[in-house]
C-alpha positions as CSV (number, residue, x, y, z in Angstrom):
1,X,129.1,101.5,86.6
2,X,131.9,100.4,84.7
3,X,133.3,101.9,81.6
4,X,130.5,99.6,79.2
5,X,128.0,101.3,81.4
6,X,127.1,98.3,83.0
7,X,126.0,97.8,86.6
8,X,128.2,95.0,88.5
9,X,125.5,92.1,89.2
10,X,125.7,90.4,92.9
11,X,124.7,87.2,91.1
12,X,128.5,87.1,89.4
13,X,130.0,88.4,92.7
14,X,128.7,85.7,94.8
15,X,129.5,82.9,91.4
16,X,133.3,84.3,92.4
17,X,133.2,84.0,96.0
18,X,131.7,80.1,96.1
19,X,134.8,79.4,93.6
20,X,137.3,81.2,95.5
21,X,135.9,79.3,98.8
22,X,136.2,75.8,97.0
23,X,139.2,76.7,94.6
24,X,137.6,74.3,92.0
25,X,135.2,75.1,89.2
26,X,133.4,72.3,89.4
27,X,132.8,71.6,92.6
28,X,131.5,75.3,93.0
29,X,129.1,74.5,89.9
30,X,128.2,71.8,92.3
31,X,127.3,74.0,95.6
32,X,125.7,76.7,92.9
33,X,123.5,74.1,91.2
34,X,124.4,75.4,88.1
35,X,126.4,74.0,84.8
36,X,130.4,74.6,85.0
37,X,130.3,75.7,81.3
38,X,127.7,78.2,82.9
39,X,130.1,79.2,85.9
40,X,133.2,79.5,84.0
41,X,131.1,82.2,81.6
42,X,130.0,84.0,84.5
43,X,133.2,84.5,86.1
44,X,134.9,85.6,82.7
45,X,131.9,88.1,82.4
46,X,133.2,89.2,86.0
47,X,136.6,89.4,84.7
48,X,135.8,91.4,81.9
49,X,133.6,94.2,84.3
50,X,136.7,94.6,86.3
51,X,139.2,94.0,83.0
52,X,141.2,91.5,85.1
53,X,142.0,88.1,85.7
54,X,140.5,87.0,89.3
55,X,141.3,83.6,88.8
56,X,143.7,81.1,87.5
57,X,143.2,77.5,86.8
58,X,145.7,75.3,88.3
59,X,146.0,71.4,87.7
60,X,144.8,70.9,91.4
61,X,141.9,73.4,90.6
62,X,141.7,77.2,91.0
63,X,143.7,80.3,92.6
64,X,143.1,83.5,93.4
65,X,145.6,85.8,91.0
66,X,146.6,89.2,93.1
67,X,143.4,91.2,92.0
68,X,141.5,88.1,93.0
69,X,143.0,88.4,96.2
70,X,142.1,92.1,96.4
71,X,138.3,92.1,95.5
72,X,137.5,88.8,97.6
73,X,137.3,90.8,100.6
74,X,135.3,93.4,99.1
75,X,132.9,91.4,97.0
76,X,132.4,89.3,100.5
77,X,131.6,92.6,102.4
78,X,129.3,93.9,99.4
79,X,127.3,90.4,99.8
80,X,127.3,90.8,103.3
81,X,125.8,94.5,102.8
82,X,122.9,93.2,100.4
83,X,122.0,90.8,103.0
84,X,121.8,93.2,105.8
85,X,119.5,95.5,103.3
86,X,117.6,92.8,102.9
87,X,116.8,91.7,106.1
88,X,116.1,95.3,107.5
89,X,113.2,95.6,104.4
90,X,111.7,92.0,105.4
91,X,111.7,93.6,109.0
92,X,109.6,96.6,107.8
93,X,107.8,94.6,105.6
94,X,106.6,92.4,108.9
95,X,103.0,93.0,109.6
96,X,102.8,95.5,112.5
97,X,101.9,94.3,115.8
98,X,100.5,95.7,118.9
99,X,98.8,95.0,122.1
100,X,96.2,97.5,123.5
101,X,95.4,96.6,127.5
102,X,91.9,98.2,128.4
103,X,90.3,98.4,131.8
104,X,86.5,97.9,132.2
105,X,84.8,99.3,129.3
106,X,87.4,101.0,127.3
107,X,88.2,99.9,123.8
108,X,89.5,101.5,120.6
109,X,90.6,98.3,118.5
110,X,88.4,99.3,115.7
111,X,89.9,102.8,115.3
112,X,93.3,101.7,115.5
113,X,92.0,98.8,112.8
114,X,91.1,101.6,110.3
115,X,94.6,103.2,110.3
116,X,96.0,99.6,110.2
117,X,94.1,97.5,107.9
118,X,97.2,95.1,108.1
119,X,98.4,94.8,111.3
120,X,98.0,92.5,114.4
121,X,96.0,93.9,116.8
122,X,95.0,92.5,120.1
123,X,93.5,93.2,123.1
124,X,93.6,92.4,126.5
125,X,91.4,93.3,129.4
126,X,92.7,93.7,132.5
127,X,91.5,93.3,136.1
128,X,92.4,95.4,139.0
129,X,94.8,93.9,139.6
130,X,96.8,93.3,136.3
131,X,98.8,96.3,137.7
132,X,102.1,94.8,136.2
133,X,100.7,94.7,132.5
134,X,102.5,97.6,130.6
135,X,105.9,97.2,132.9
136,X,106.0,93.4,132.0
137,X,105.8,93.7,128.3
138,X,102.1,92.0,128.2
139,X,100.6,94.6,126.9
140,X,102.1,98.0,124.2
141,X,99.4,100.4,125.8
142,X,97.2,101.2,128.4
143,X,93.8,102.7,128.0
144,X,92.2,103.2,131.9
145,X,90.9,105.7,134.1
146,X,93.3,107.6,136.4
147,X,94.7,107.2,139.0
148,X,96.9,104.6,137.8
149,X,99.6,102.9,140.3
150,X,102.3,103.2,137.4
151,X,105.5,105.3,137.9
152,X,105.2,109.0,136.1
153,X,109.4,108.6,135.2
154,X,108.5,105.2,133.1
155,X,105.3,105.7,131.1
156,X,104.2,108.2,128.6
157,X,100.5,109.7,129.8
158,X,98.0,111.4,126.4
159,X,94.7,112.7,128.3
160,X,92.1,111.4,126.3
161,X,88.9,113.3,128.1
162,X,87.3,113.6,131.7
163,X,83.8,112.7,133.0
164,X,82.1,113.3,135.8
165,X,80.6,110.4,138.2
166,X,76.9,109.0,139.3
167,X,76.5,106.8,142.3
168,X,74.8,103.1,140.9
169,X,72.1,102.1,143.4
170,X,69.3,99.6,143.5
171,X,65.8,100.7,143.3
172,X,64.5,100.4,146.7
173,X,67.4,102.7,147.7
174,X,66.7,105.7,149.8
175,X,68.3,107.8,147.8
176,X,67.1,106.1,144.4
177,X,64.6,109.1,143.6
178,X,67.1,111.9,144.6
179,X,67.9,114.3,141.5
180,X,71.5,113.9,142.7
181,X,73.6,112.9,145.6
182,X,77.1,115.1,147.3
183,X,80.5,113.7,147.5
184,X,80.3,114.7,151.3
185,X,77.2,111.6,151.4
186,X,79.4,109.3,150.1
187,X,82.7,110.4,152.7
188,X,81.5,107.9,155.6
189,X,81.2,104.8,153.1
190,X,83.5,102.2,153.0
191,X,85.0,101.3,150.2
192,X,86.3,97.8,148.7
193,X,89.7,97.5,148.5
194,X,91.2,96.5,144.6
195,X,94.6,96.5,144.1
196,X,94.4,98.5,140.9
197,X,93.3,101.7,142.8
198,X,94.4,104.3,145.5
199,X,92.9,105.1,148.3
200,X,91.4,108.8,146.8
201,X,88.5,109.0,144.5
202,X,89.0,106.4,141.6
203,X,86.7,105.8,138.6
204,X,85.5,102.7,140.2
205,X,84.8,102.3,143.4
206,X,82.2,99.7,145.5
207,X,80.9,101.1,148.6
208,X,80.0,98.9,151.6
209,X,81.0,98.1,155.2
210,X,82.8,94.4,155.1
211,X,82.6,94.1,151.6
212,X,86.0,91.9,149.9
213,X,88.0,92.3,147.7
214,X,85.9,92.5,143.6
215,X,87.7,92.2,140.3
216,X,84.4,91.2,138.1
217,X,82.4,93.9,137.2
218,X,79.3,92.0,137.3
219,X,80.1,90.6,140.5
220,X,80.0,94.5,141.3
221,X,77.0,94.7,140.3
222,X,75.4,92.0,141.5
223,X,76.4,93.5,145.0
224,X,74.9,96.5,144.5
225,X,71.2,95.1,142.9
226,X,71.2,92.6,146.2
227,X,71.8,96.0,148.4
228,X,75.5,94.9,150.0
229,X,76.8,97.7,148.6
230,X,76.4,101.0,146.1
231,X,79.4,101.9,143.2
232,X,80.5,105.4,142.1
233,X,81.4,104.9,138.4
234,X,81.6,107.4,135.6
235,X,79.1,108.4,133.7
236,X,80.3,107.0,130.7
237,X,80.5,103.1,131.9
238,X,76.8,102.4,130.7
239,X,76.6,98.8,131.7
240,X,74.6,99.6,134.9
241,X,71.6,100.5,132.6
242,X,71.2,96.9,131.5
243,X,70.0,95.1,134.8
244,X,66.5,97.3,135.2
245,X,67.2,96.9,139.2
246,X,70.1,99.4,138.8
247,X,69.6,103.1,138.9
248,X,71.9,106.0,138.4
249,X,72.2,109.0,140.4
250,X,74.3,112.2,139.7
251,X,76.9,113.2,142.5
252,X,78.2,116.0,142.9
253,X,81.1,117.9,143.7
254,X,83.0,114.5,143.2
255,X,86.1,115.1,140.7
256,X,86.0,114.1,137.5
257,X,87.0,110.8,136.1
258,X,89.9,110.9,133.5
259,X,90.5,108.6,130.4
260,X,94.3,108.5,129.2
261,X,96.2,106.6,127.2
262,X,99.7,105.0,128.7
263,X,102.9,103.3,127.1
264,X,106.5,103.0,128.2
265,X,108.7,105.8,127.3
266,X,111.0,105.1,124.6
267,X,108.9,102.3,123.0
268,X,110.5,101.7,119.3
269,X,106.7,100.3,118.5
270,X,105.9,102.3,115.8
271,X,102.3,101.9,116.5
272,X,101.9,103.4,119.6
273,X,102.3,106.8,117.9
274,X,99.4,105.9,115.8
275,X,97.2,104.5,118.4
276,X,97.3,107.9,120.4
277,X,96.2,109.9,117.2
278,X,93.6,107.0,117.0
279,X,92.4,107.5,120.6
280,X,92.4,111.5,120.6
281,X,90.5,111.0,117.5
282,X,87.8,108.6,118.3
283,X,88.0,109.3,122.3
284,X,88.2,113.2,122.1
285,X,85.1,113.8,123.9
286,X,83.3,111.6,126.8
287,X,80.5,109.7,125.8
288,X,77.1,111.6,125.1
């Protein structure tokens, strides 16, 4: 404040700096859209804030005097500053955004909705062989089953819960009225190959000698209910239980499946912080 306790307005700084730019009243009035009588008060209540002259009229228009000459930089910085405050509130103010890649049947949009009644929030499912998906930017987060083909140095990995696996046959299956099969049963079968998987024990696998390459689930299926092949999924992918040809057997001493959450390491997405809260939340326990 100055000594009248008043506040210097950016409105009158920026009136000085359009005059100072053209050197003539009027045709700053004219870039201002405003009256000259108008201008020339402004720039005298200006003058009388800093108890100064800033400027001198001149029969060829206007000049700076010395303390004109002194504050232009200033007051040109100052405007500068308000602009950069406020483009970094617009930025803040943008509505969040955030893409949430899922494999199979994993999902938490709604959750993350809740937190974020505001934001844009999409998903995008992913095939097995969408492996590139978090590296490239297409999506902000991963939610899948381990094990994941990403590098452990570039993503940040939030364990979500683990569950264990049952073997999906069709009904005329030898083993369909079994209380439970072993994972030593299940060593000899061949599995499908998928690019999104590793050769070990992952959460989806299609069993069967000859069988291609499957990126459709119900493809998968449709395999197993014909008798091509059989699928170890976890016990928390339900979608078996619709097609009544399909039956589910417990195996064990198969390792457990494992839900997590991935995103890259140092992502400024503000989001991403929230979506793991989101996930431990709503995800903290397999399915029931």
């Amino acid at each position: 404040m100055n000594d009248l306790g008043q506040d210097l307005e950016l409105r009158l700084v920026r009136y000085f700096t359009v005059v100072a730019a053209h050197q003539h009243f009027g045709r700053a009035a004219a870039d201002l859209h405003v009256a000259q009588p108008a201008l020339s008060r402004q720039i005298q209540r200006l003058e009388k804030y800093h108890g100064t002259r800033l400027l001198d009229r001149t029969p060829q228009g206007t000049r700076l005097t010395p303390a004109g000459q002194t504050f232009l930089p200033q007051a040109q910085a100052l405007l500068q500053a308000a602009r950069q405050a406020e483009l970094a509130v617009r930025e803040q103010a943008r509505p969040e955004r955030i893409t949430i890649g899922y494999v199979e049947d994993l999902v938490i949009t709604a959750a993350v909705r809740r937190r974020h009644p505001n934001a844009a929030i999409a998903t995008r499912h992913l095939s097995c062989r969408d492996v590139g998906a978090l590296s490239d930017k297409r999506v902000d987060a991963l939610i899948a089953r381990t094990p994941l083909p990403l590098a452990a140095d570039n993503v940040s990995t939030t364990p979500l819960y683990e569950e264990p696996r049952m073997l999906v046959i069709p009904r005329g299956h030898p083993w369909a009225d079994r209380p439970s099969v072993t994972a030593e049963e299940l060593a000899d079968e061949e599995a499908a190959p998928c690019a999104f998987e590793t050769p070990d024990w992952t959460s989806y696998r299609i069993l069967g000698a000859g069988v291609p390459p499957i990126e459709s689930y119900e493809d998968k299926l449709e395999l197993v209910a014909t008798g091509r092949a059989i699928a170890v999924l976890p016990v928390g992918d339900r979608r078996s239980s619709l097609r009544p040809e399909l039956v589910t057997v417990p195996i064990e001493g198969a390792p457990p499946s494992q839900v997590v959450l991935v995103s890259r390491k140092g992502d400024p997405n503000t989001m991403i912080r929230d979506l793991r809260l989101a996930a431990k939340a709503v995800l903290a326990a397999p399915p029931c």
